[in-house]
N, C-alpha and C positions, 0 to 999 in steps of 0.2 A: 461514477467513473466512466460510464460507458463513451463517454465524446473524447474521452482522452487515454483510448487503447486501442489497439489492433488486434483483432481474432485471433493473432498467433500468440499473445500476451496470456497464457493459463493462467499464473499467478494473478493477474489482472478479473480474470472471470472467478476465479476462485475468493477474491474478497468482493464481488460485486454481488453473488449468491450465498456467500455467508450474510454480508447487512440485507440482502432478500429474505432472508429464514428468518433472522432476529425481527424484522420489521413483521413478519407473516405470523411471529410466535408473539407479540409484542413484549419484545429480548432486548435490553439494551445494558452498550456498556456503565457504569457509575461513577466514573471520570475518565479523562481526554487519555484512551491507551497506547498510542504510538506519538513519542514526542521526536521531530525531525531534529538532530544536533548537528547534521554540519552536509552539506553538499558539494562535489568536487569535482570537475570536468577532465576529462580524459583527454581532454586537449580541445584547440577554438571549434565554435560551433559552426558549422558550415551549412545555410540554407541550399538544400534539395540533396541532402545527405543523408549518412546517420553519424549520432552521437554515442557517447558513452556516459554513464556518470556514477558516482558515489553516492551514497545515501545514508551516511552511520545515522543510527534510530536508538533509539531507548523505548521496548515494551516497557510501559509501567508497570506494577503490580497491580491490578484491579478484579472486579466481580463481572460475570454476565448477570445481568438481574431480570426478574421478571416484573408484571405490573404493577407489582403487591411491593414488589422490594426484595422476593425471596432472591435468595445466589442459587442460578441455577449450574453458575461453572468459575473456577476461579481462575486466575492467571497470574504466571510468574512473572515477576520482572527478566529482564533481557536486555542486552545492548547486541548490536548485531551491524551489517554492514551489508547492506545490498547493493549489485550491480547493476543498473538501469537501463539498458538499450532503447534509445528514442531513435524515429526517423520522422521527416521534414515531411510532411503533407496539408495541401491547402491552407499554410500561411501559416500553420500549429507545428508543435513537435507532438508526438502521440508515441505513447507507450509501445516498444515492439517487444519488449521481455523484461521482468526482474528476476534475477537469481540473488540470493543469500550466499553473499561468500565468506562472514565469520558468524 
């Protein structure tokens, strides 16, 4: 994730050192646990700006596994809705914050 965030992005470093720890422990999830449903603009995109955006997700229900197969952690399902603030730099939009707002 690291080419498509900005240092002010926590939430962004926050899941780029969780899949650091899982790959360090060799920790993985047991199917695809964040499924995207639906993205939604806060209005038109304006290059050398910032945007806004929606994100409704679905956690799956799934396992962290370890190399063997053991569950070393389980996870609930969820539907949830994050806020995405992007801003316009060198030609990309790059992550400048996500909050969870349901």
């Amino acid at each position: 994730m690291t080419p498509h965030f900005l240092s002010t992005c926590k939430t962004c470093q926050n899941f780029e050192d969780n899949a650091r720890d899982y790959v360090a422990n060799k920790q993985r999830y047991d199917k695809t646990p964040v499924i995207v449903l639906e993205v939604s603009s806060h209005g038109p995109a304006r290059p050398g700006a910032q945007q806004t955006i929606d994100v409704a997700f679905e956690q799956a229900a799934s396992r962290v596994v370890d190399s063997t197969g053991k569950t070393v952690k389980e996870v609930r399902s969820a539907k949830g809705v994050s806020v995405v603030d992007l801003t316009w730099q060198k030609d990309i939009w790059k992550i400048t914050s996500i909050k969870v707002s349901q």
